[in-house]
Structure formats: structure tokens, C-alpha cells
KEFI-720006 format. One line per 3 residues: number of its first residue (from 1); their letters; for each residue x, y, z of C-alpha. Coordinates in nm, 4 decimals. Layout:
NUM	a	X:Y:Z  ... $
END
This chain:
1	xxx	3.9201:-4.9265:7.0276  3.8078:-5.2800:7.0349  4.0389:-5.5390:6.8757 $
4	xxx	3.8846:-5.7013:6.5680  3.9727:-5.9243:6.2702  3.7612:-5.8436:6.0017 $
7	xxx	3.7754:-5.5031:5.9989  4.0910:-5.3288:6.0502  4.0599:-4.9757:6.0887 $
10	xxx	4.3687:-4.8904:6.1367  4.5204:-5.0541:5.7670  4.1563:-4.8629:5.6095 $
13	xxx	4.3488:-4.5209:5.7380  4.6831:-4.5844:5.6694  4.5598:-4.7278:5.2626 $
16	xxx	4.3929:-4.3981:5.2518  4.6903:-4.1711:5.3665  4.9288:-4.4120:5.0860 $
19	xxx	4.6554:-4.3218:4.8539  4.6138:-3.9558:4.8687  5.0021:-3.9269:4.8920 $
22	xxx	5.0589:-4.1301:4.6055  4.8220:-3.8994:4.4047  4.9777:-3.6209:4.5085 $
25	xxx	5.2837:-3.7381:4.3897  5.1735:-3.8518:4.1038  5.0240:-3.4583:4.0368 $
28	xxx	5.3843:-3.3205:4.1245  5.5920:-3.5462:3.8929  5.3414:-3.4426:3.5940 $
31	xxx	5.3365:-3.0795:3.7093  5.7033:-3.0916:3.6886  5.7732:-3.2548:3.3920 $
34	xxx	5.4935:-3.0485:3.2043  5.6219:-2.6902:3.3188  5.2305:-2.6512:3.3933 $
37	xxx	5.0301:-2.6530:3.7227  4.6847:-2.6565:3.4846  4.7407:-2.9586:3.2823 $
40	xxx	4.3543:-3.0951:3.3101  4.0132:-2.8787:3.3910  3.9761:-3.0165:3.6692 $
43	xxx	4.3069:-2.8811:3.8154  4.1254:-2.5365:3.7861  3.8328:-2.5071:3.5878 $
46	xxx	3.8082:-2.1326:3.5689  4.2331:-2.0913:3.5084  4.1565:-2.3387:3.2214 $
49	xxx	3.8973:-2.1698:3.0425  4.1281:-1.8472:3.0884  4.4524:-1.9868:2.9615 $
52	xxx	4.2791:-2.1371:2.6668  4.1239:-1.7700:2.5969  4.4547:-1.6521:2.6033 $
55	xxx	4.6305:-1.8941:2.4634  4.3427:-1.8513:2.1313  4.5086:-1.4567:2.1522 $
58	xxx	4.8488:-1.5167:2.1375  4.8320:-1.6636:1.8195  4.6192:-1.4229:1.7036 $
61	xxx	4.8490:-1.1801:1.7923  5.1305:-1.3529:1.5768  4.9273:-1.3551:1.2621 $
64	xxx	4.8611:-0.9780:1.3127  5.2127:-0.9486:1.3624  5.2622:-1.0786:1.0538 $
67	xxx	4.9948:-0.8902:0.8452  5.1879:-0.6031:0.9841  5.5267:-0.6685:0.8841 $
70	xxx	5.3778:-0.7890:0.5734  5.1878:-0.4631:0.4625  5.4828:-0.2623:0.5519 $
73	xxx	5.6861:-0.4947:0.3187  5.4462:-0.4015:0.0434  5.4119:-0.0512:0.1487 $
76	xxx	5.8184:-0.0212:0.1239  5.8072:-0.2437:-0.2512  5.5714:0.0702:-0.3545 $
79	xxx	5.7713:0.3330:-0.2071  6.1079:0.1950:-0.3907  5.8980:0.1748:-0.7192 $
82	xxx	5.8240:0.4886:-0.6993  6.1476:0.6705:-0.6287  6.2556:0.4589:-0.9325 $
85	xxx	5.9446:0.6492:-1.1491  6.0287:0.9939:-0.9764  6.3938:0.9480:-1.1444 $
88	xxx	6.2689:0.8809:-1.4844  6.0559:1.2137:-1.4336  6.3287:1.3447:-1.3438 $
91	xxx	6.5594:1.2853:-1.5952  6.2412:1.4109:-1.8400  6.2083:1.7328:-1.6582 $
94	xxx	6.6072:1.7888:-1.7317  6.5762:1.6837:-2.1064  6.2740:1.8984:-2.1232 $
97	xxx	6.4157:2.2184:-2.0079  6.7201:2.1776:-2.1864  6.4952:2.1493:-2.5051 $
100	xxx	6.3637:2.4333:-2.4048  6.6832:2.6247:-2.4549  6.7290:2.7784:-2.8096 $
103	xxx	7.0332:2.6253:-2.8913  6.9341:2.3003:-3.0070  6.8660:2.2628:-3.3563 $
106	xxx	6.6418:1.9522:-3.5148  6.8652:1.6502:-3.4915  6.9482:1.7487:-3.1338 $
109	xxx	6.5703:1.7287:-3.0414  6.5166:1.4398:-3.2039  6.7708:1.3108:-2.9462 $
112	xxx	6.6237:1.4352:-2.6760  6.2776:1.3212:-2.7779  6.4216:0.9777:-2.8240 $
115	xxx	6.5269:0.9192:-2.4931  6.1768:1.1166:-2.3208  5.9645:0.8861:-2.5168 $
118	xxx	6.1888:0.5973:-2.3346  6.1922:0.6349:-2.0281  5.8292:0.7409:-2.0903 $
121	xxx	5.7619:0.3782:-2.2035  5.9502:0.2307:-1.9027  5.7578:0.4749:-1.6371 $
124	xxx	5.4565:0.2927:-1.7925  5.5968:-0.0589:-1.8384  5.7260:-0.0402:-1.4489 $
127	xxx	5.4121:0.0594:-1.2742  5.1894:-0.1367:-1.5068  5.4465:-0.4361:-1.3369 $
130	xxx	5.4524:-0.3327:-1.0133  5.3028:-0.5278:-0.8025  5.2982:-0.7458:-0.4097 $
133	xxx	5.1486:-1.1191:-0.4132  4.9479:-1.0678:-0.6953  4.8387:-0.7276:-0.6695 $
136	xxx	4.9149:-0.4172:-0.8621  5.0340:-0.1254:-0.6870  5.0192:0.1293:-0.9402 $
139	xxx	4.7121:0.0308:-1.1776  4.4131:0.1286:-1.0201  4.1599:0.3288:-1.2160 $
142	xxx	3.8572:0.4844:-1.1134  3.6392:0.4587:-1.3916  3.5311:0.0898:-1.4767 $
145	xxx	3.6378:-0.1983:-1.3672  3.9647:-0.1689:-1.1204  4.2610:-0.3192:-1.2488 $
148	xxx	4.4492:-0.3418:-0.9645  4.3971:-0.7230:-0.8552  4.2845:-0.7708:-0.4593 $
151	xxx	4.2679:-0.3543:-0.5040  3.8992:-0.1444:-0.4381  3.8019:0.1492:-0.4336 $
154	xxx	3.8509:0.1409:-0.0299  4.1352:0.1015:-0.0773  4.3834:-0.2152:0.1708 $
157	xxx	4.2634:-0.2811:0.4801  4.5632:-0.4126:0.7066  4.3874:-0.6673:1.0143 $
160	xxx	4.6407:-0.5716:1.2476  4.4313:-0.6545:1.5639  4.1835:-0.9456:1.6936 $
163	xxx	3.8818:-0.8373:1.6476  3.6335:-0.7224:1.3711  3.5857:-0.3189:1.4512 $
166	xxx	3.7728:-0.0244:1.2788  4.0249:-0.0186:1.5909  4.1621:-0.3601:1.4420 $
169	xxx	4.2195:-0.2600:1.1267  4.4891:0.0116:0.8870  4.3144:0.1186:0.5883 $
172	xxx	4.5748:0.1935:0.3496  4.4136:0.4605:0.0887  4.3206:0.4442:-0.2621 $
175	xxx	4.5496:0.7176:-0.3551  4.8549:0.5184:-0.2623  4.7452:0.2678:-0.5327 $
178	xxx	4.6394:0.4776:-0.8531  4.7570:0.4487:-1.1911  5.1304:0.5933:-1.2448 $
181	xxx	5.1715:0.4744:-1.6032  5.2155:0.7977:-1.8053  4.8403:0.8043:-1.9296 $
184	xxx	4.7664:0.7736:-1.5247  4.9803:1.0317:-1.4479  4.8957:1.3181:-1.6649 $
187	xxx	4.5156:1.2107:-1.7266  4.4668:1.4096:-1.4652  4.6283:1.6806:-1.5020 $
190	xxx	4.3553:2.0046:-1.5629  4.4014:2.3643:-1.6655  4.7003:2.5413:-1.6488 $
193	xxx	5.0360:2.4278:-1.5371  5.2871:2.7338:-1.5099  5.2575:2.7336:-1.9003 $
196	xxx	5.0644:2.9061:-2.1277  4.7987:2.6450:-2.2271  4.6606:2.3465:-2.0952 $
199	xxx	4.7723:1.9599:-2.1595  4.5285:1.8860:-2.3774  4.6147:2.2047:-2.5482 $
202	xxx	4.9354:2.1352:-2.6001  4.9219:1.7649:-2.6867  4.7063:1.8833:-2.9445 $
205	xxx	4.9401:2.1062:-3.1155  5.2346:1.8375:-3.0531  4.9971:1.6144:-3.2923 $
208	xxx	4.9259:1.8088:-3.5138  4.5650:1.8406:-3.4378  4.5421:1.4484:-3.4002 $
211	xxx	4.4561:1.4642:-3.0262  4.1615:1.7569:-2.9577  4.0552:1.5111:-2.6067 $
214	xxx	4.3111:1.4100:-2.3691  4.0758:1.1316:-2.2696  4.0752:0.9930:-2.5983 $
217	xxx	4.4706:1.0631:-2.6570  4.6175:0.8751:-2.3602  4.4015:0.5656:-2.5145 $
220	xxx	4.6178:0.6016:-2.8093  4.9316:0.4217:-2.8713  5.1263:0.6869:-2.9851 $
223	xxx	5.0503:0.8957:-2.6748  5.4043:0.8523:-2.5168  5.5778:0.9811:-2.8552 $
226	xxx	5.3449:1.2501:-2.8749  5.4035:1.3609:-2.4821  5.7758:1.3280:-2.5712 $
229	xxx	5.7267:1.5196:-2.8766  5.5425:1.8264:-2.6387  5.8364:1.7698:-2.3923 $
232	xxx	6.0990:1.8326:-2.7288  5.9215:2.1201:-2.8615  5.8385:1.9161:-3.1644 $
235	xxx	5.5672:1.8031:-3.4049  5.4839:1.4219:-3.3784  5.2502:1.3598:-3.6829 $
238	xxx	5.0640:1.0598:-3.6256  4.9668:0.9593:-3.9446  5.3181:0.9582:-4.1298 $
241	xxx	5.5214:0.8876:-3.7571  5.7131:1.2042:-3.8580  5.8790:1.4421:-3.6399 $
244	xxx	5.8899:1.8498:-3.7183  6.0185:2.1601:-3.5898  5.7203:2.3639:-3.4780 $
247	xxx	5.7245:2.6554:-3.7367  5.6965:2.9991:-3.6487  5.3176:2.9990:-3.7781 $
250	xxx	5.2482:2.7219:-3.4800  5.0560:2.8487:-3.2042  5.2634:3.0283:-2.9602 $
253	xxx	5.1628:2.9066:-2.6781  5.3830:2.5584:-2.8266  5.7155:2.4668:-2.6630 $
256	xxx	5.9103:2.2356:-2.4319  5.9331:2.4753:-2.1569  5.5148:2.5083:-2.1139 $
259	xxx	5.5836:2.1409:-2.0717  5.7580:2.2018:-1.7596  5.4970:2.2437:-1.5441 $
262	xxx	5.2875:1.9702:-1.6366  5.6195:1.7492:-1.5324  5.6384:1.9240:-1.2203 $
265	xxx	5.2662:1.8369:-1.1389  5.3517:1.4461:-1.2064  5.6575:1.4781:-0.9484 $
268	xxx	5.4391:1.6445:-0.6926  5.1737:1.3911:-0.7580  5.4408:1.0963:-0.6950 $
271	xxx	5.6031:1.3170:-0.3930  5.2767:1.3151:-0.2154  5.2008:0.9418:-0.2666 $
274	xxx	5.5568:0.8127:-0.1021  5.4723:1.0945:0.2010  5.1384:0.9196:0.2453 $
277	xxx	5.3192:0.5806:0.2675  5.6168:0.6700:0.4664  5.3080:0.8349:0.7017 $
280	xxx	5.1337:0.4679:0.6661  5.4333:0.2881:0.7190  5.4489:0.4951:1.0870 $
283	xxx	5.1082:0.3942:1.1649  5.1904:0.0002:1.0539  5.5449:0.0101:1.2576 $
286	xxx	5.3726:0.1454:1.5779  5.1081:-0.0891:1.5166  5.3628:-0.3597:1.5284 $
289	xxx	5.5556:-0.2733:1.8532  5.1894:-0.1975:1.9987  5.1260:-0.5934:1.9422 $
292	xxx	5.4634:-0.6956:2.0722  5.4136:-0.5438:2.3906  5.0372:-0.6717:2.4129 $
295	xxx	5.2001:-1.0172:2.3263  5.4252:-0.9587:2.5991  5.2027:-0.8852:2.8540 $
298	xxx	4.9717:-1.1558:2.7727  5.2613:-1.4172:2.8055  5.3504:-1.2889:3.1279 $
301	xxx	4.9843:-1.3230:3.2712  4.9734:-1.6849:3.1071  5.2765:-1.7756:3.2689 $
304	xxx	5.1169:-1.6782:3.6135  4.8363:-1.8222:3.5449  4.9380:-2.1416:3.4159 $
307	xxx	5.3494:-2.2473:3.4742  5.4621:-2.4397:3.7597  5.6790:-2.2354:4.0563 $
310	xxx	5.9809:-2.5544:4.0426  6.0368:-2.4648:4.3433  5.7142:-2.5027:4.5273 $
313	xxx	5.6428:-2.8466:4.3574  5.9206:-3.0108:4.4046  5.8581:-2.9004:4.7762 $
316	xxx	5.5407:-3.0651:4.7250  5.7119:-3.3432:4.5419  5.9790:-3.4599:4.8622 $
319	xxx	5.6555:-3.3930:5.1243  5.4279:-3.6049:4.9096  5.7556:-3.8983:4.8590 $
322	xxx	5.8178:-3.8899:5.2390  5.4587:-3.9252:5.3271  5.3523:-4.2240:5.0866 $
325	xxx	5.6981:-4.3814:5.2105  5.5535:-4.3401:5.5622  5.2362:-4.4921:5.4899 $
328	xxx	5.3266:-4.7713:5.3471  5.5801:-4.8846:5.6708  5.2732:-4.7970:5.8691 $
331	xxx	4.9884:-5.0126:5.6393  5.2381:-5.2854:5.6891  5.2404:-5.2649:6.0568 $
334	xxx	4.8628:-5.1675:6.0561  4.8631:-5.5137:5.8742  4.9786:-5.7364:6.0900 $
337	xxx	4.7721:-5.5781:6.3997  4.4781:-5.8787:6.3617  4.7309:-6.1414:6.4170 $
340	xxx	4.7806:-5.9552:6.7574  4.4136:-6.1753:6.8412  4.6208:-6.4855:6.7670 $
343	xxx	4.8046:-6.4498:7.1192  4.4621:-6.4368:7.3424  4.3725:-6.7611:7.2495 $
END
């Protein structure tokens, strides 16, 4: 190689070696003090595009999580509600088979009817009350408008995945959320119970002959002292708001214990609604631990994808020191190799 001045080939190569070490020094420290080996796109374009996928998922992921863990909260506020309902029934069911014994004479009924038509009123007052962020639990109704807020006639839909389609979503039923005030309770109620006559039937010899439509008697407001009056084997007369012993010219088919059936149909009904939530609690739990171990999976793959090995960088870190240590001692002595010129003349 010829010996020149103004161009030193030799400094060009070793400023070239200080520069690439120095930038891969430069990519180590930030690696390492990042915890990532994909801090820009153009580290790895395709990695980048991935992790930011992912990273889009995991927080999906967490807000399905939650929607979860939230609709099982609301599915358990229900459930409690309505073991508190099932107790009032209950309690009714005792008072009205123990009316139904022929031991009792007028005052005594009166009692009994007293506390029925109670816990009547509070069975009504709780589940017209009932409700999760705003939305009643136990007030839907199917004809009209439904008054159960944030409640159709689809029912809840739980978004406990990240997409759109049916696999990504619970649909809690419409039955879970129906009216369990009294009226919603025994509205429904058809035909014959175990007794010897039919609701309506026998709300409309506890009135007196007031209520001949049980659609038009659970609108009234004396419907709960009328029910308790059934449930007491006595006469409610809704005109004076007197009670009377049925008299032996009443229609035999009247009495506390034909009652007992209809109560029995109201606990069933209630029964089957907490074994449909405790079924859609299953399906929300398993839906939870389904996205915990998808969110744990996904980390993992992010973290190979994206963290820095310590290890290897710092590796990379000491090779990448050494070297730009090295060529700056040689662009020094590559430097001074033009002066060498200065000794030939």
C-alpha cells in the first residue's frame, strides 16, 4: 500500500470499526436497560408488528377478565336475593299449612294472615329493589315495555372473549331475570295446583267475588292481602277491608291448604332460577380460568418474542466495549501514520 497524506486508509477503517462498535454498544446499553431486544421497528419489523398484536390482546384479555368476574358478581347478588325470597315463601308455606289445620279459630288467622300479607309485601318490595349497576334483576316482564333497566328480552350477554362471534360471548337467559314480586310470581301460575281449583279460582272466592281475572287482580293493590287472605283460609272483602271466616255455604273447594300448592309452584319456580345461575356461574368461572391460561400463554410467547436474554447482551455489551476501546488506540495510531512521510524528506 502506497504511503499517502491525504487519504489515510487506514484511520477511514479503524473510524468505521469505532463506529459500528460504538453503535452496538449503544443498542446493548438500551436493550439492557429496557428489558426489550425490540425497542424500535427497525430492530425487527415483523417481531414488532407481532408484539404490538399481542400486546393489543393482552389487554383485551384483562377487560374480559373483568366482565367475567363482574357477571359472576351479579349472577351471585341474584342468587343471594333469591334464597332471601325462597325464605319468605317459605315461612308462607308453614303459616299456610298450619292455617290449614282446624284448630285455629278467627283471631288466630287473622294472625297468621297478618304476617303472610308481610312478608308478601317484602317478597315484592325486595325484588322490585334488586338490582346490579343499575339494572333490575327481578323485574322483567314480558308484555310491554321491559322494566328491567339494561335488561331484553335476550336476555345479558357476558363479552368474555376478543372478538365479535357467539364463541366470545355468555348469554345469560331471560328466565334468570323475570319478575319475582308476588304478582310476578303467581301471574303465572295456570290450572290446577295439587288443590281443588285454580288461582284465579280461589282468589276469587278469597275476595269475595272482587277478583273473577287474575290478570286484572295482581294489578290491584289489595292483591297481597287478598293472596294472604287465600293462604289464611279467609275472606278479604275489598270494599269494607274486612276479614271473614269462610262460612260453610262458601264454595268448597275454599281453604288454606288448596293454597299449598300454588306456594309450592312459586318455590319450584325460584328453585329452578338459582340452578340455572349456579349452572351460569360454572360456565362464567371456567370462562375465567380459560382466559387466565390464554393470558398466560400469550405472555410467555411475548416474552420470547420481545425480552432481552441479560445474559447474551451483556455478552454483547463487554465484546462491543472491548472492541470500540480497541479502535480507538488503533485510529490514534492509524492517525499519526501520515507524519511517517515527514521522515523521507
Amino acid at each position: 500500500m502506497a504511503l499517502t497524506i491525504n487519504t489515510n486508509i487506514s484511520s477511514i477503517i479503524a473510524q468505521r470499526s469505532l463506529n459500528n462498535a460504538t453503535t452496538n454498544l449503544n443498542t446493548s446499553l438500551e436493550r439492557m436497560s429496557t428489558g426489550y431486544k425490540i425497542n424500535h421497528a427497525k430492530d425487527n419489523a415483523a417481531g414488532y408488528s407481532i408484539a404490538s398484536m399481542w400486546e393489543t390482546q393482552l389487554g383485551s384479555l384483562d377487560v374480559a377478565a373483568d366482565n367475567a368476574a363482574t357477571g359472576s358478581d351479579m349472577l351471585t347478588s341474584a342468587e343471594q336475593t333469591y334464597g332471601l325470597l325462597s325464605d319468605h315463601l317459605q315461612r308462607i308455606r308453614d303459616l299456610t299449612e298450619q292455617a290449614a289445620n282446624g284448630t285455629y279459630a278467627s283471631a288466630s288467622l287473622k294472625a297468621i294472615q297478618s304476617e303472610i300479607e308481610a312478608r308478601l309485601d317484602e317478597i315484592s318490595r325486595v325484588a322490585a329493589n334488586a338490582e346490579f349497576n343499575g339494572i333490575k334483576l327481578m323485574s322483567y316482564v314480558e308484555d310491554g315495555v321491559p322494566s328491567g333497566v339494561g335488561i331484553t328480552s335476550a336476555g345479558i350477554n357476558l363479552q368474555v372473549g376478543l372478538y365479535s362471534d357467539p364463541n366470545s360471548v355468555i348469554n345469560l337467559d331471560i328466565e334468570l331475570f323475570r319478575s319475582a314480586t308476588v304478582s310476578g310470581l303467581f301471574s303465572k301460575l295456570e290450572g290446577n295446583q295439587g288443590g281443588q281449583a285454580d288461582l284465579a279460582t280461589m282468589l276469587e272466592q278469597a275476595s269475595g267475588g272482587n277478583y273473577t281475572d287474575i290478570d286484572t287482580a295482581i294489578e290491584d293493590e289489595n292483591f297481597n292481602k287478598v293472596f294472604a287472605a287465600a293462604c289464611s283460609s279467609l275472606i278479604y272483602d275489598t270494599a269494607t277491608g274486612e276479614y271473614k271466616l269462610a262460612s260453610d255455604g262458601d264454595d268448597t273447594t275454599y281453604g288454606a291448604k288448596e293454597m299449598l300448592g300454588f306456594i309450592d309452584a312459586a318455590i319450584d319456580d325460584i328453585s329452578s332460577r338459582v340452578t340455572r345461575i349456579g349452572a351460569a356461574q360454572n360456565r362464567v368461572e371456567s370462562a375465567i380460568t380459560a382466559l387466565d391460561v390464554q393470558s398466560q400463554n400469550l405472555t410467555s410467547s411475548l416474552s420470547t418474542l420481545r425480552d432481552t436474554d441479560v445474559a447474551e447482551e451483556s455478552s454483547n455489551y463487554i465484546q462491543s466495549q472491548i472492541l470500540q476501546q480497541a479502535s480507538a488506540t488503533l485510529l490514534a495510531t492509524a492517525n499519526q501514520t501520515p507524519s511517517i512521510a515527514l521522515n523521507l524528506v
